[in-house]
C-alpha positions in Angstrom: -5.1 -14.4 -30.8 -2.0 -16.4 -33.0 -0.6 -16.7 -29.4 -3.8 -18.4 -28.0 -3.3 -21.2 -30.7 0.3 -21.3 -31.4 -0.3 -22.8 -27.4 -2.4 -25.6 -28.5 -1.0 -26.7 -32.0 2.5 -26.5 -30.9 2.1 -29.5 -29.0 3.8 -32.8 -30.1 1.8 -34.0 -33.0 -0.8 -31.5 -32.7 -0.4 -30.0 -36.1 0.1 -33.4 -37.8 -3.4 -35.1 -36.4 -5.0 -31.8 -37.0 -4.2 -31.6 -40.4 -5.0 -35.7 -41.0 -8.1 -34.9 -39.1 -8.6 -31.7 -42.0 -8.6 -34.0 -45.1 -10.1 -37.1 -43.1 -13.5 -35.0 -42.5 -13.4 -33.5 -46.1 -16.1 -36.6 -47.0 -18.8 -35.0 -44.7 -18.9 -31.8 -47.2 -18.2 -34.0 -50.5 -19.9 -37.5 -50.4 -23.6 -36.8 -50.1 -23.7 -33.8 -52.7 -20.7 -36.1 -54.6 -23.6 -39.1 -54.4 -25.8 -36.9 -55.5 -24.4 -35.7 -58.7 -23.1 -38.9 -59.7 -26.5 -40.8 -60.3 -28.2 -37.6 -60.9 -26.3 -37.7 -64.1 -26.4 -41.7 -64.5 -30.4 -41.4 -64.1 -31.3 -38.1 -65.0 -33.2 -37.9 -61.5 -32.7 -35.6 -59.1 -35.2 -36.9 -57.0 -33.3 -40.4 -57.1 -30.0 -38.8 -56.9 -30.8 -36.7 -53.7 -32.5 -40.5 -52.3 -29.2 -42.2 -52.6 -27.6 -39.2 -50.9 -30.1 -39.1 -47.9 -29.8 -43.1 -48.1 -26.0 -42.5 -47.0 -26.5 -39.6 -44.6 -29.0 -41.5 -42.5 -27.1 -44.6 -42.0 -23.9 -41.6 -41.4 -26.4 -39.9 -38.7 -27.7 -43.5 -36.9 -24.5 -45.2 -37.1 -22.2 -42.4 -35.9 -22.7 -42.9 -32.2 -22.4 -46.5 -32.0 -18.9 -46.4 -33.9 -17.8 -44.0 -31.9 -18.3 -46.1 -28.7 -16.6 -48.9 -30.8 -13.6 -46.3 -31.1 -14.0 -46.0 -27.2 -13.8 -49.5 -26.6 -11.0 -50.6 -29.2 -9.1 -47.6 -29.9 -8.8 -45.0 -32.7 -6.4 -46.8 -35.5 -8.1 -50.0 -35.1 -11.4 -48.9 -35.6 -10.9 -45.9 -38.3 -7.8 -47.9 -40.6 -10.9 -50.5 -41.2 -13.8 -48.0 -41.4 -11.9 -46.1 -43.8 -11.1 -49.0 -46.4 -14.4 -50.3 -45.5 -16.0 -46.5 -46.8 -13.5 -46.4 -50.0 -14.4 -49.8 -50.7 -18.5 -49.2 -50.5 -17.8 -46.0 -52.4 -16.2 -47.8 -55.5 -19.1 -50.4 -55.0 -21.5 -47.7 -56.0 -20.0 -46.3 -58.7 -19.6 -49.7 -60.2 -23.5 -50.2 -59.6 -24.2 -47.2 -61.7 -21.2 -48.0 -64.3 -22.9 -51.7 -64.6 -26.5 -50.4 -64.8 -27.2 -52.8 -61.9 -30.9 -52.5 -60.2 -31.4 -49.1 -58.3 -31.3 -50.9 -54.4 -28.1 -51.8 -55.4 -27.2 -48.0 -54.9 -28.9 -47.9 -52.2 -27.1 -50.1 -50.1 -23.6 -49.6 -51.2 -24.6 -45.7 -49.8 -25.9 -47.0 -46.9 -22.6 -48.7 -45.9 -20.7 -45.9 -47.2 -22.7 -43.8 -44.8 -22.5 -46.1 -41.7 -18.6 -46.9 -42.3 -17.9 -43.3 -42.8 -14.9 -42.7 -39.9 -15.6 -40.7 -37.0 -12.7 -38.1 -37.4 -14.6 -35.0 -36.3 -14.6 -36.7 -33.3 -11.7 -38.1 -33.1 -10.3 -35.6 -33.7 -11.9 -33.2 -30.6 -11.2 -36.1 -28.2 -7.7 -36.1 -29.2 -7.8 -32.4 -28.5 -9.5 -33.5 -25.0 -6.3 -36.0 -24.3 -3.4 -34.2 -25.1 -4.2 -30.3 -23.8 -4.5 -30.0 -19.9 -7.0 -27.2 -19.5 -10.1 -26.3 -20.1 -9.2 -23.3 -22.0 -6.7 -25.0 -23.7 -9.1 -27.2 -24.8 -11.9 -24.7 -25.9 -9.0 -22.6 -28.1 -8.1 -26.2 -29.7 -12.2 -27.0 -30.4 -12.4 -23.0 -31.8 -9.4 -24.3 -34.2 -11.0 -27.1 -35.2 -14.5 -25.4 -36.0 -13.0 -22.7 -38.0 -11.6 -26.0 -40.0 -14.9 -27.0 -40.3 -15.9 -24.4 -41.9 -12.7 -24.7 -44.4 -14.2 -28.5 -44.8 -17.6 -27.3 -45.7 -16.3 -24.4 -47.7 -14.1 -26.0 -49.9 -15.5 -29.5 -50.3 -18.9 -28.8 -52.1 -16.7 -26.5 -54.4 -14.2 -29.2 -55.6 -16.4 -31.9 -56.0 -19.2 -29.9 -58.3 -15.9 -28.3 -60.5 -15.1 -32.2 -60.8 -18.4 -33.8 -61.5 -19.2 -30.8 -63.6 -16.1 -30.1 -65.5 -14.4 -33.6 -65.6 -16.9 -36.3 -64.4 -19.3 -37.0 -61.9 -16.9 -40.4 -60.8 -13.9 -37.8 -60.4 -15.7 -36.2 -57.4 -16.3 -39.5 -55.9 -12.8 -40.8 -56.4 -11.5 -37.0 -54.6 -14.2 -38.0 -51.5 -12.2 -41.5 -51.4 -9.0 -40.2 -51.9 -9.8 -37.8 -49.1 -11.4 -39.9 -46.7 -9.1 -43.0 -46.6 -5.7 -40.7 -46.9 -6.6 -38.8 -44.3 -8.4 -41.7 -41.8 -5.7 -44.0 -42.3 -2.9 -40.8 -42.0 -4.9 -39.8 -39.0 -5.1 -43.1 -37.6 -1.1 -43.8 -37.8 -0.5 -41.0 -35.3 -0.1 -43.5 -32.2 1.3 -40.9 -29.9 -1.0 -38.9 -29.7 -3.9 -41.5 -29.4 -6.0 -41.4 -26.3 -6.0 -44.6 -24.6 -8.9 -47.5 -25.2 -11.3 -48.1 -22.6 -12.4 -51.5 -23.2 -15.9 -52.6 -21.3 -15.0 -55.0 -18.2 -18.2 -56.8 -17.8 -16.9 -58.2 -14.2 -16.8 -54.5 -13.1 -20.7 -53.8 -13.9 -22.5 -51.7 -16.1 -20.9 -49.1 -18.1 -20.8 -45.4 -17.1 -23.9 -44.0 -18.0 -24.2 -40.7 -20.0 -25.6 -37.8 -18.9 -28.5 -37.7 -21.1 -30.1 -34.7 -19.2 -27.7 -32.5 -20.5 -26.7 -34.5 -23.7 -30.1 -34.6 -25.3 -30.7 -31.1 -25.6 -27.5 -30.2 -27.1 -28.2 -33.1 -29.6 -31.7 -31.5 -30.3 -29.2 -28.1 -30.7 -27.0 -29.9 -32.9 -30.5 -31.0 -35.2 -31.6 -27.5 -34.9 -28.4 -26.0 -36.3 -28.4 -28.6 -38.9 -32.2 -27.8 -40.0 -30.8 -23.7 -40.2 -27.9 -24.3 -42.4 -29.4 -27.3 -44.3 -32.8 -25.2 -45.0 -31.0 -21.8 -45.5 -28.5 -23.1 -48.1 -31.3 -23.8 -50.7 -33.3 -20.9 -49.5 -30.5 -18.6 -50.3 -30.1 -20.4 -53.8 -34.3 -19.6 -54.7 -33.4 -16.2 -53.2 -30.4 -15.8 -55.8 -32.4 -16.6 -58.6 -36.1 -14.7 -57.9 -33.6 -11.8 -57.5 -32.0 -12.6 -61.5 -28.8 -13.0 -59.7 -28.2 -16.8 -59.4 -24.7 -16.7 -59.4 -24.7 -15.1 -56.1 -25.8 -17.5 -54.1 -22.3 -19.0 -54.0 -21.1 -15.0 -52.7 -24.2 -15.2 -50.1 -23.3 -18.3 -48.6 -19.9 -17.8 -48.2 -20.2 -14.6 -46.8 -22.0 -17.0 -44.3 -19.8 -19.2 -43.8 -17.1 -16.4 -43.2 -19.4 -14.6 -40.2 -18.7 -17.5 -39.0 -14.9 -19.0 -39.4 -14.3 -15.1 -38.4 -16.7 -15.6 -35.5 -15.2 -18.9 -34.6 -11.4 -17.7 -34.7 -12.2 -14.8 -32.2 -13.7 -17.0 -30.0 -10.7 -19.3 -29.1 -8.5 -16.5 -28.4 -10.9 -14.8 -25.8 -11.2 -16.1 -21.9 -14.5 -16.4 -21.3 -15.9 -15.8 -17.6 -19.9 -16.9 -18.3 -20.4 -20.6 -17.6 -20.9 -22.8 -21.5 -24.6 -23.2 -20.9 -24.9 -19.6 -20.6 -23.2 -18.8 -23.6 -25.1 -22.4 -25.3 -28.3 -19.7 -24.9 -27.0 -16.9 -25.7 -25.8 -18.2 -29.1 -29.2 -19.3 -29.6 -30.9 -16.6 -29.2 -28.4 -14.8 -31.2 -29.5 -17.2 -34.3 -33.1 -16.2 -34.0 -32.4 -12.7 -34.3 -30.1 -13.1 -37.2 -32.6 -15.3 -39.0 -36.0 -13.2 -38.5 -35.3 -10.3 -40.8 -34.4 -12.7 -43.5 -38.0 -13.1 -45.0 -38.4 -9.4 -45.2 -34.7 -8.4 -47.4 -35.3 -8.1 -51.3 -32.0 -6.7 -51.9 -28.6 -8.9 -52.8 -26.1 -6.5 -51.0 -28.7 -6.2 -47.8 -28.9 -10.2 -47.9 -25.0 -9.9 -47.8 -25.1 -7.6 -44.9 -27.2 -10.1 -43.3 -25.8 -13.5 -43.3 -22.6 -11.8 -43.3 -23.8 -10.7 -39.6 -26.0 -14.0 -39.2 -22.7 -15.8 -39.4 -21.0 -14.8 -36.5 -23.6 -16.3 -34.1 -22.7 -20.0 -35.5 -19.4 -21.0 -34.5 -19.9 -19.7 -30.7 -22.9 -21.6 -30.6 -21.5 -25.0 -32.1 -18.2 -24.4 -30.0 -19.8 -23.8 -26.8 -22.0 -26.7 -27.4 -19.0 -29.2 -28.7 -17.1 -27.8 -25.0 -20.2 -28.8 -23.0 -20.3 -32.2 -24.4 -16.4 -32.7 -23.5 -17.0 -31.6 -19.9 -20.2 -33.8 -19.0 -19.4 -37.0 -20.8 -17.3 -40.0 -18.8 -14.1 -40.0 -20.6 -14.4 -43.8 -21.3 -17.3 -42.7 -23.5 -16.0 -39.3 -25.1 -15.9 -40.4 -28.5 -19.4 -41.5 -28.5 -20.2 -38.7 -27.0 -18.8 -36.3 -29.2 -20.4 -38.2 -32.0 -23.6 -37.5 -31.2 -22.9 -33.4 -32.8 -22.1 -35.2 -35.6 -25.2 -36.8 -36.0 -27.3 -34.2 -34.9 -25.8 -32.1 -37.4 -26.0 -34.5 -40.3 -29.5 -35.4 -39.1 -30.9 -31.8 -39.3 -29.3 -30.9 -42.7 -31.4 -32.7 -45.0 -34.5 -32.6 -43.6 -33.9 -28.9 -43.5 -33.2 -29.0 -47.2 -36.6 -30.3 -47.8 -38.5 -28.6 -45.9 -36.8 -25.5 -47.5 -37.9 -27.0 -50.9 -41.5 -27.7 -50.2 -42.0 -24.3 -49.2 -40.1 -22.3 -51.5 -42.0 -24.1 -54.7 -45.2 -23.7 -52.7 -44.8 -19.6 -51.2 -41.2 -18.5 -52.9 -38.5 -18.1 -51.1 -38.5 -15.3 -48.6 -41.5 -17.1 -46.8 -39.1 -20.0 -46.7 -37.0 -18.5 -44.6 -39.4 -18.8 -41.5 -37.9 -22.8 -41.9 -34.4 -21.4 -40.3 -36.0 -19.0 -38.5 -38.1 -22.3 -37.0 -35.0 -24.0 -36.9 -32.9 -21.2 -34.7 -36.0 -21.2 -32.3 -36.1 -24.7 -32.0 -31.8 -24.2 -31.2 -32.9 -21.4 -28.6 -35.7 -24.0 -26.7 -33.5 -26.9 -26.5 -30.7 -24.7 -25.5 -32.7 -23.6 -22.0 -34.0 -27.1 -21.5 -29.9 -27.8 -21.1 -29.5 -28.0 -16.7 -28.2 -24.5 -15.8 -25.5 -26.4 -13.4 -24.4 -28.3 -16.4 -20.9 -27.1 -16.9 -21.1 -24.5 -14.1 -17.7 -25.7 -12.3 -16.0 -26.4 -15.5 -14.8 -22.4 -16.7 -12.9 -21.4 -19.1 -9.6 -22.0 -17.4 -10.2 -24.8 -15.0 -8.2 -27.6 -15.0 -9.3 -31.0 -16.1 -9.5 -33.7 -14.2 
């Protein structure tokens, strides 16, 4: 296994952009729940708190694709050095709107351009991955990396900001999600030699290269599904935690999720797979709607445990097969874009998830609640077969790139 990645990260640079790319993306886990605290405690509103959060993650989840093809077009420092300033500076602009007691819309729209500025790293970062390795397999071990560092991100960011907002103040876990985001863009974007090349539109050549959006929109509608599961099941876990008298072990619960599947996700790059991605796209799938239908039925901590523990491991295959499938289909003048569009499918699914999760749990509890992720999974497995069973076919494992 260390073999199968000491390959890809002992590249030139590999380990410096990876690590940029690490802190860059540490926003995605910090700023919406960081938003949230802060004018939860300036207000005394959740409900306006959690507003101004999914104020900033829609304009994240619209926005990402067409700043990735901006990327495309210009370049990766040109575009993330000014989206990253551009995020720190709308980030100070809304704490100073809740410092100032300005009017409420105020917040709203310094979110908003936090959210639509926020720097595509996560998929910068995968297209780097896509310019520098030769192979297929090279690639899919460097993507298996980079979603077990995902799940670092998502681990470790909620955690710092909520020990800052709670034990310090809520404007210390917004100045950590700047501090993060605009070190690690700007460190990220001053790696030149490993940069994949622009590909500015020539108007005098035609139309751009289309996407395949036969293949591309199901995986996005994958990427929303696995969004509405994790988004859902996060604050389904939490009601679970506290009907069982045990609150505090929600945070055990969803790591032990979130370890199923770094664990899950680390295995994967270091195995040679012969099944073609869509293939394993389904099987993933359906692997999330068996881990999530016995859910509603456990009324025990340590079988809960057991459970996501288990649930886990289906995650990272799924989301690493998936990221792979996008890299193979989409024009490399356009891979950035497309490699956005996980990104916002992701982002998109997680707070409508949330929501839903809510409504149910105060109207049924929360073991009926869990048939939102269960939903969710089935929804993953569905869009996963409408995915062309060619798609991807040619590109194995350990074929070359073109």
């Amino acid at each position: 296994m260390l073999s199968s990645y000491g390959s890809v990260l002992s590249r030139p640079g590999a380990l410096r952009f990876s690590a940029a790319g690490l802190v860059g993306r540490l926003p995605l886990s910090m700023a919406g729940l960081g938003l949230l605290l802060l004018v939860q405690a300036d207000t005394g509103s959740y409900a306006v708190g959690g507003s101004v959060s999914a104020a900033y993650m829609v304009a994240n989840a619209v926005l990402a694709p067409p700043l990735g093809r901006l990327v495309d077009a210009l370049g990766q420092g040109r575009v993330l050095a000014v989206g990253s300033l551009v995020f720190g500076a709308a980030m100070v602009a809304l704490v100073v709107t809740r410092q100032a007691d300005w009017p409420l819309w105020t917040s709203y729209a310094a979110a908003a351009v936090a959210g639509a500025s926020l720097p595509p790293i996560d998929a910068c970062v995968r297209t780097r991955w896509a310019h520098v390795l030769e192979t297929s397999a090279e690639v899919e071990t460097a993507y298996a990396f980079e979603a077990v560092v995902d799940e670092s991100v998502f681990m470790l960011g909620p955690i710092v900001v909520t020990l800052l907002a709670t034990l310090v103040d809520p404007v210390a876990g917004i100045a950590a999600t700047v501090v993060a985001g605009v070190g690690g863009s700007l460190a990220f974007a001053a790696q030149r030699g490993t940069e994949p090349p622009a590909h500015p539109r020539d108007r005098s050549t035609g139309p751009r290269v289309p996407l395949p959006w036969a293949t591309l929109a199901p995986l996005t509608v994958v990427c929303v599904a696995l969004g509405l599961m994790c988004g859902s099941a996060e604050v389904i876990t939490v009601a679970f935690s506290d009907e069982q008298g045990t609150k505090a072990a929600a945070g055990v619960l969803l790591a032990l999720w979130a370890l199923g599947s770094l664990v899950a996700g680390a295995a994967t790059g270091a195995v040679t797979f012969r099944r073609p991605l869509v293939q394993r796209v389904r099987f993933g799938a359906l692997g999330l709607v068996v881990a999530m239908a016995p859910l509603g039925l456990v009324d025990s901590i340590w079988l809960m445990g057991a459970l996501v523990l288990v649930g886990g491991l289906a995650i990272a295959p799924t989301l690493i097969a998936t990221t792979a499938m996008i890299e193979q289909v989409t024009p490399a003048a356009r891979l950035t874009e497309g490699m956005a569009l996980l990104q916002t499918g992701l982002v998109a699914g997680v707070a409508p998830g949330a929501a839903l999760a809510g409504v149910v749990i105060d109207a049924a509890g929360a073991s009926p609640a869990y048939l939102v992720p269960l939903g969710a999974a089935l929804l993953c497995a569905v869009a996963a077969h409408v995915v062309p069973s060619g798609a991807g076919r040619e590109l194995g494992a350990a074929a070359p790139r073109p």
